[in-house]
Structure formats: structure tokens, C-alpha cells
C-alpha positions in Angstrom: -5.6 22.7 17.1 -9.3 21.1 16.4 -9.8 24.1 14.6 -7.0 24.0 12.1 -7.6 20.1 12.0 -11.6 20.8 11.0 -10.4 23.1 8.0 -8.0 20.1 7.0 -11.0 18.0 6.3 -12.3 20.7 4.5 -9.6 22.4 2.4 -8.9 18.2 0.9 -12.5 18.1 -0.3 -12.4 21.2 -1.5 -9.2 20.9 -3.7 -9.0 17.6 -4.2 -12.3 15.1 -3.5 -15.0 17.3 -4.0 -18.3 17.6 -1.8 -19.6 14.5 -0.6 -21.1 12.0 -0.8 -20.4 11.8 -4.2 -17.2 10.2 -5.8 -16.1 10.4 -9.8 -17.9 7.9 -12.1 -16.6 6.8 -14.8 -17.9 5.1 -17.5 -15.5 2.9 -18.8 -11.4 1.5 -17.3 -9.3 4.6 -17.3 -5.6 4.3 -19.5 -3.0 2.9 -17.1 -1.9 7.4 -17.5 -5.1 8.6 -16.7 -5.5 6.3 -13.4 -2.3 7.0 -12.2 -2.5 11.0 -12.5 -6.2 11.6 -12.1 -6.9 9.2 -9.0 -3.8 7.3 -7.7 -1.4 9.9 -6.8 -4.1 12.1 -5.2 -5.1 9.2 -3.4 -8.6 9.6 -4.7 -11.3 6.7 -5.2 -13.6 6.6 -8.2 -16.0 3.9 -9.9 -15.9 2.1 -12.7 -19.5 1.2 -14.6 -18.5 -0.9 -17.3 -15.4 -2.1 -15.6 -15.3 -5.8 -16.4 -17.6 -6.9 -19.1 -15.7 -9.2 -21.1 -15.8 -11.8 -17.4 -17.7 -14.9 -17.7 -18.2 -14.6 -13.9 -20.6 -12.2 -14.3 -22.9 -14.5 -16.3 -21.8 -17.9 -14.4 -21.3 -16.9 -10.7 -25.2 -15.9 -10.4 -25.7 -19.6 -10.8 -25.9 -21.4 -7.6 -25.7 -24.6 -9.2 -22.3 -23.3 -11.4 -20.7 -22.8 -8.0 -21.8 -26.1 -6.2 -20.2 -28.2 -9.6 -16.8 -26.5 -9.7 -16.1 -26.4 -6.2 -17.6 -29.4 -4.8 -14.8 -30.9 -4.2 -13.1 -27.7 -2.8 -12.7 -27.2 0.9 -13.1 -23.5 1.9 -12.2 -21.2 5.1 -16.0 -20.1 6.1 -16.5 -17.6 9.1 -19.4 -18.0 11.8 -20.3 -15.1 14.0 -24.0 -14.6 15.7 -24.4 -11.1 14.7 -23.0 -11.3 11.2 -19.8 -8.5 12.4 -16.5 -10.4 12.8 -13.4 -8.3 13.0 -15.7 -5.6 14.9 -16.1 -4.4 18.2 -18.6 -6.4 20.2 -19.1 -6.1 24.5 -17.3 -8.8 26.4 -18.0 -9.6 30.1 -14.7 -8.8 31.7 -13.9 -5.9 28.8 -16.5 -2.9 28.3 -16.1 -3.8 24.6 -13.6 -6.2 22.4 -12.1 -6.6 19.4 -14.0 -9.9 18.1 -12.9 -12.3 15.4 -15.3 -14.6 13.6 -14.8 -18.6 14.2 -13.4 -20.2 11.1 -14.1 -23.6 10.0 -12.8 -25.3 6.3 -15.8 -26.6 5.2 -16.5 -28.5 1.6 -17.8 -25.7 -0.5 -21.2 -26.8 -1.2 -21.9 -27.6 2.4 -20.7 -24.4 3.0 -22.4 -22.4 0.7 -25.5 -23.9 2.4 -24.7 -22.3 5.4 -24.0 -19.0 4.0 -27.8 -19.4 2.7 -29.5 -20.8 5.9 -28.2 -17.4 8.0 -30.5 -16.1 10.1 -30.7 -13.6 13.0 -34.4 -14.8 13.6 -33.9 -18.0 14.8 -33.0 -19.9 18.3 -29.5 -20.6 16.7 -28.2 -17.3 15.5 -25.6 -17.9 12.9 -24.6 -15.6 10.0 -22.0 -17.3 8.3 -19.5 -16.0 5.8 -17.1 -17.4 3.1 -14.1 -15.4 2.8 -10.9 -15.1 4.0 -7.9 -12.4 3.5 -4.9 -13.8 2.3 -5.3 -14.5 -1.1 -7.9 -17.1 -1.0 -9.1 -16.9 -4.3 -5.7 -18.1 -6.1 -5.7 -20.4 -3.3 -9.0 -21.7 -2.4 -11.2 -21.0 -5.4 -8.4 -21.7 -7.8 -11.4 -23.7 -10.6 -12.8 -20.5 -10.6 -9.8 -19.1 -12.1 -10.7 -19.1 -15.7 -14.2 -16.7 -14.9 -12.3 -13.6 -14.0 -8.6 -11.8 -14.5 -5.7 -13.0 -12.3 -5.2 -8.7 -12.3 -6.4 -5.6 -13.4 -4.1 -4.5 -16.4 -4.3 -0.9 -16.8 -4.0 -1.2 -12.8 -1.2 -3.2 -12.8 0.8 -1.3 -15.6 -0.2 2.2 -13.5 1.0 0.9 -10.4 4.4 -1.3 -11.5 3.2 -4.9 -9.7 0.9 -7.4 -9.7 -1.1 -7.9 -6.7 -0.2 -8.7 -3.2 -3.6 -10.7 -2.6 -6.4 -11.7 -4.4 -9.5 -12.5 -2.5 -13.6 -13.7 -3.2 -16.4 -12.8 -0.8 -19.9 -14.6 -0.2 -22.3 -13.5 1.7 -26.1 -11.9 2.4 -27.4 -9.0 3.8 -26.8 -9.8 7.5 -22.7 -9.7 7.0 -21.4 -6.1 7.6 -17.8 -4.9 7.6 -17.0 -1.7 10.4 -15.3 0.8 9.8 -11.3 0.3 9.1 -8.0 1.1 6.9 -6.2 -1.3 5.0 -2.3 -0.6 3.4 -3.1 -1.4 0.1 -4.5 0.2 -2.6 -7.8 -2.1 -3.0 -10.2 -3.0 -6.6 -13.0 -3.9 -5.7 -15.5 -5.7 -8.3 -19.4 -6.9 -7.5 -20.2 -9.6 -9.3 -23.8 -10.4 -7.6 -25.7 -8.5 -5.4 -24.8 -4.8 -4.3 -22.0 -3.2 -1.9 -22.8 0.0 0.2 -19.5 1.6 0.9 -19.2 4.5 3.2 -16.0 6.4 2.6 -13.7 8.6 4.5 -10.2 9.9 3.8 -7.0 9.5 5.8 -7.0 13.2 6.9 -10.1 12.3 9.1 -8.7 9.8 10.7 -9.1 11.3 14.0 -12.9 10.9 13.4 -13.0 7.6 13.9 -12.0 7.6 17.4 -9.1 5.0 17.0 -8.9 3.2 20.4 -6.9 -0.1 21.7 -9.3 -2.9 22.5 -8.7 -6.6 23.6 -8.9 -9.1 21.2 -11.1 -11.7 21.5 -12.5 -14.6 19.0 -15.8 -16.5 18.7 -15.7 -20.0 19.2 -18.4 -22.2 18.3 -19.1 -25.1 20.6 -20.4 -28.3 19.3 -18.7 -27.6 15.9 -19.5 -31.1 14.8 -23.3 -30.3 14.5 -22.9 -27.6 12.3 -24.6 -29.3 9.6 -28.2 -29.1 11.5 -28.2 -25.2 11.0 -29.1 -26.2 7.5 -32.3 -27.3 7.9 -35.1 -25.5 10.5 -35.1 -27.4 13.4 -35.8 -26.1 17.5 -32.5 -28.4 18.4 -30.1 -26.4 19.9 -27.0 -27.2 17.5 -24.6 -25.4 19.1 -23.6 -21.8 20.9 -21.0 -18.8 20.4 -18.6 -18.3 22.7 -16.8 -14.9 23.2 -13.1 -15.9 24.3 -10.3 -13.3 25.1 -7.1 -13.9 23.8 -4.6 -14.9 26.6 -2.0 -13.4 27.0 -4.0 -10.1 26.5 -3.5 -8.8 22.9 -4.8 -5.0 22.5 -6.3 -3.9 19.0 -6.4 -0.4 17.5 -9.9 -0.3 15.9 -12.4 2.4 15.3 -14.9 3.2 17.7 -17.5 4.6 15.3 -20.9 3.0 14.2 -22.0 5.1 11.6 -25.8 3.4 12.0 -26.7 3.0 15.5 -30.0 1.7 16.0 -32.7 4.9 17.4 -32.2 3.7 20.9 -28.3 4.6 20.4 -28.1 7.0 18.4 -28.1 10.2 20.6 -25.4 8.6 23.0 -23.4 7.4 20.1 -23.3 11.3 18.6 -22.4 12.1 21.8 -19.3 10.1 21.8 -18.2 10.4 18.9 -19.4 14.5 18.0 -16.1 14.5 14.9 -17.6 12.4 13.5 -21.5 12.7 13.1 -21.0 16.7 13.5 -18.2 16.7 10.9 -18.1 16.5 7.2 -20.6 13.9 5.9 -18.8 10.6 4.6 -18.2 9.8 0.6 -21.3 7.6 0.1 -21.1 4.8 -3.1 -23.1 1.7 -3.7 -21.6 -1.0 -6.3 -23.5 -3.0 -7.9 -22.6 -6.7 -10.1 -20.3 -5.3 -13.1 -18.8 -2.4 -11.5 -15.4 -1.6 -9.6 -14.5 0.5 -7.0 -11.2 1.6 -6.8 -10.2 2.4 -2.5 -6.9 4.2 -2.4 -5.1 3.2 0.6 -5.9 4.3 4.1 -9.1 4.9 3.4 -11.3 4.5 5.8 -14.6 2.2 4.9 -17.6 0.9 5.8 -19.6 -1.8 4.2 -23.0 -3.1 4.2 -24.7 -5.4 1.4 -27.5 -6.4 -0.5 -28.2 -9.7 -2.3 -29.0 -11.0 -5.9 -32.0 -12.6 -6.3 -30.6 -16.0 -5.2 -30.1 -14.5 -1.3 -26.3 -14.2 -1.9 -23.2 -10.9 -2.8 -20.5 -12.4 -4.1 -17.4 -10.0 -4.8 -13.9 -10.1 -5.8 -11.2 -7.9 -5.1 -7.8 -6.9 -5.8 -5.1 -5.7 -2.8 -2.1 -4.0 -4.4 0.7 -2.9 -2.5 0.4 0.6 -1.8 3.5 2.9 -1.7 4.8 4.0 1.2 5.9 7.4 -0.1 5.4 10.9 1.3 1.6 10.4 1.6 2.2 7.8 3.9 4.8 9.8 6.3 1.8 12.9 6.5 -0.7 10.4 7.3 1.6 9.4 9.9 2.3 12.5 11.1 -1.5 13.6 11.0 -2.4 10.1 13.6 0.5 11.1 15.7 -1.7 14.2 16.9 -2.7 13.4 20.6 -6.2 11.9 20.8 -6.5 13.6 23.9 -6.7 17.2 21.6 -9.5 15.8 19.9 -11.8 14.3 22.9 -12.2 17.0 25.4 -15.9 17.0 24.6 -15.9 21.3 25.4 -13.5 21.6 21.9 -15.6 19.3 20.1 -18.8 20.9 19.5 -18.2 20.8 15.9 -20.3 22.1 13.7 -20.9 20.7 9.2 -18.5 22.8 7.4 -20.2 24.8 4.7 -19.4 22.9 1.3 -17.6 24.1 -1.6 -21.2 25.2 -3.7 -20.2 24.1 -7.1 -21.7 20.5 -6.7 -20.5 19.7 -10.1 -17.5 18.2 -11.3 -14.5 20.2 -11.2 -12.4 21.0 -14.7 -9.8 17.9 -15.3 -5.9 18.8 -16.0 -5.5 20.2 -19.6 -5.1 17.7 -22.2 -7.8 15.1 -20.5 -9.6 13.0 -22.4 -11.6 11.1 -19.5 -15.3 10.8 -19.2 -16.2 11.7 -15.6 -19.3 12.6 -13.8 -20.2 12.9 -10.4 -21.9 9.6 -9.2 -25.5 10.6 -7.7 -27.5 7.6 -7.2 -27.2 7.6 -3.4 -28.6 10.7 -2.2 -30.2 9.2 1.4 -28.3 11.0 4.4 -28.0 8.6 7.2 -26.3 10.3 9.6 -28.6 13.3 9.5 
């Protein structure tokens, strides 16, 4: 069975994705015809260089001071975790490990940008903190930024028949990193500031990331009222996190896999997890302010940052409802494949799969007209 799962992963890249870690490149937005056929029926990601030019947000958001004017009367949803991972697994005392949730607080925007800026992992109090939240905030929350972006994606909208489910911004630094995880919609993601490091990999490897049921659990932050002192440097303790399980116990199904465990880990994690640091190497992009990554549904992705020169990433993105056509009943049919196959460490000595050896883009349909090429700007391999 692992075996004819293994050439799985294999024959999709081959026909279909091509040889990581590269994904298409295009220059310019693809016709609403051209995105459709080349990328959303074979559930296929690509980015988009020149994908939003004509947005004032790219030449107002940069400004700190822009921000702080039109929302400062805004109250905003901003998440506080000490390690800068919420919706990640983290260890518990009473659970091995846990399915942790970041503490939320509305906040006035400007005080909460300040927080966002004053995160450190150095300091007595650690405190990454975070503005975003998932359901739809940025119609909803940021609604005077309105007028700086699109309220869609056109030719996305007109290739998939709706408008989208959710529209949602994103401000952080460096120390705020998203683990690995699926999401049932067919996602557009735009930088604005700053950089995003996605690690990709497709729904047929979904038994790589070592899906398991975990508790879930939330941080609280105790003496919420002094939050304001982690804005300046001072050796007062301000307040504490607090790892609390949910009661009545509520299990998660999360992935297990770190893709960058630190040196000390890193043997033990490979050892765990063999499909997937032994398998095929993960799609690897990095999107920087101006560009758009389109994330087909059930992808699997990981996501690390890097700021503008002002210490923040700010990002927008677009959640369309993704079908829930024959693509979805394989991929269901693929995760319905007992675990147990896959995790009997004697069959899972797996071993890279040679590549197809034609790095280069594969011929398009006949009668395309679409500028592709292979995006190579990330060649590091982490996981070697």
C-alpha cells in the first residue's frame, strides 16, 4: 500500500505540478479562461508578479502613520501568544502536546498596532502579538481601508462563478508563523509589505503530514488590563500566558509536522515523521509586496515571514468557496486510508523519489497564449 501511495505523490508532480520546489510564475493576471483551465481545475497553485498594481495600498499601507489616521478610531481583534504560533501544536502539562489557540483582545487599532511592533521573544514578558482574524475581518474591521484595494479579484471571481466567502488582512513581523494546515477554500493571497515564505504540499500527500487528534487548548493572558506596559521596555512583570484546556475536552485534527525543527530536534523529528522529510520535497514560494499567490484548496501550507522596513508584513487575502466536486470525494477517499498503513516505522523507510529530469516548464494545451515560467528564486533546501 505505502508503495503504491509513494508513486501517487510522484505520478501528480510528474503529470500535473512539475518538480518541486518550483511553482508557475506568471507575469501578469491570467483571463478569467486561462485560470480556470490551466490552474483551477487541476487544482494547481501559481504566482502572480504584477498582480495588483493599479492598488493604492501598495503605496499607502507601507506608511505607519497612514494606518494609525484611518483606523484610529477602529477597534480591532489582535491575537497574543508567547511564542508567536497560535492555532499550532504547543506541549501542555496534563496533554503530551495540544492544539493551542492565541488569546484575542479588541483593541483600538493604533494601540494595537503598537503591540504588534513591541513583539519580542527576548524579553522577560514574551509577547508576539498579531492582528488578524478569519472571518472576514477586513469588510468588517478595516472597512476605511476599503477604498485601497478590490472588494474581489475579477478575473477570479468571473473563473470561479462567486464572489468571496471571506475577505481577511494580516499584520505582523517575523516572529508570527502559521503550521502546517488545509483550508476549504480556494485562497488569493496578496503581500502588500514585507515577504511570505510559503511551503506547499498537495492534497495527495496528505498522509505526510501525520494528521492526529489533539486537545484543544487556548492561551489566556492574565492581567489583561496592563497590556499597555508591553509597549514600552520596562523589567515589570505586566502579565503571563496561561495554557488552558478546553473543558469539556474538545479533540483537534492537526498536523504533526514541523518542517524546521531547531538542530537539537531535528533527528527525532525525521524519525517521526520519515513521509515526510524522506518523501518528495515540498513546493517552496516566497511572495513578496505586489504579488499574489493563488492556493487551491486542500492545500497543505506553511508560512513564515519577513518584514518591510518599518518591522511589519501586512497581507490580504481572498477565501473563495471551493467546489466540492469529484476532487473533493478522491481527496476524501485518499484520507480515509488507515494511518496505521502509513506509521509502522519498518514500511516507512522511504526513500526521495527520482524527479521527472526535465526541470523546465512543461508544453501548455494547444492554443495557449499564457506567459509562464518556472519560479526559481528560492533554491535553499531546508529539509536536506
Amino acid at each position: 500500500m505505502i508503495e503504491r501511495v509513494q508513486h501517487l505523490w510522484q505520478e501528480v508532480r510528474d503529470l500535473s505540478l512539475g518538480p518541486p520546489p518550483y511553482i508557475d510564475r506568471l507575469p501578469s493576471p491570467p483571463t478569467p479562461l486561462q485560470f480556470l483551465r490551466l490552474y483551477v481545475a487541476p487544482n494547481k497553485p501559481c504566482l502572480i508578479s504584477a498582480a495588483v498594481p493599479h492598488w493604492p495600498a501598495l503605496s499607502l499601507w507601507p506608511s505607519t502613520a497612514y494606518l494609525r489616521e484611518t483606523l484610529s478610531s477602529t477597534a480591532v481583534s489582535l491575537h497574543l501568544t508567547p511564542t508567536g504560533k497560535a492555532d499550532a501544536l504547543a506541549p501542555h502539562p496534563s496533554a503530551a502536546l495540544c492544539f493551542a489557540s492565541a488569546h484575542v483582545e479588541k483593541l483600538p487599532f493604533p494601540e494595537a498596532l503598537d503591540l504588534v511592533m513591541a513583539s519580542d521573544l527576548e524579553q522577560t514578558n514574551k509577547t508576539v502579538a498579531y492582528l488578524q482574524q478569519q472571518n472576514d475581518c477586513f469588510r468588517g474591521e478595516y472597512g476605511p481601508l476599503a477604498a485601497d484595494c478590490e472588494e474581489h479579484v475579477p478575473w477570479a471571481t468571473e473563473a470561479l462563478g462567486c464572489s468571496p466567502e471571506a475577505v481577511n488582512l494580516w499584520i505582523g513581523n517575523d516572529l508570527s508563523e502559521t503550521s502546517f494546515h488545509k483550508d476549504h477554500y480556494d485562497n488569493l493571497y496578496v503581500v502588500i509589505t514585507g515577504e511570505k515564505k510559503f511551503l506547499l504540499l498537495p492534497p495527495t500527500d496528505v498522509h505526510r503530514m501525520y494528521i492526529r487528534d489533539y486537545p484543544a487548548a487556548q492561551y489566556i493572558y492574565h492581567q489583561v488590563l496592563l497590556l499597555r506596559e508591553l509597549i514600552c521596555v520596562s523589567s515589570q512583570d505586566s502579565g503571563e500566558f496561561q495554557l488552558e484546556l478546553e473543558n469539556p475536552i474538545r479533540n483537534v485534527p492537526w498536523c504533526s509536522v514541523d518542517p524546521y525543527p531547531s538542530p537539537n530536534e531535528k533527528q527525532s523529528e525525521i524519525d517521526k515523521f520519515p513521509l515526510y522529510f524522506h518523501g518528495p520535497k515540498p513546493f517552496e514560494v516566497t511572495v513578496k509586496a505586489g504579488e499574489m499567490l493563488y492556493l487551491p484548496s486542500m492545500w497543505f501550507h506553511h508560512v513564515r515571514q519577513s518584514p518591510d522596513d518599518t518591522g511589519l508584513t501586512i497581507a490580504i487575502n481572498y477565501w473563495y468557496d471551493m467546489q466540492f466536486d469529484i476532487k473533493y470525494a478522491y481527496f476524501n477517499f485518499l484520507q480515509s486510508i488507515p494511518r496505521s498503513l502509513f506509521e509502522n516505522r519498518a514500511l516507512c523507510k522511504t526513500r526521495n523519489v527520482k524527479l521527472i529530469s526535465d526541470t523546465s516548464f512543461r508544453d501548455l494545451p494547444d492554443g495557449s497564449d499564457i506567459d509562464v515560467s518556472r519560479d526559481v528564486r528560492d533554491s535553499d533546501d531546508e529539509n536536506d
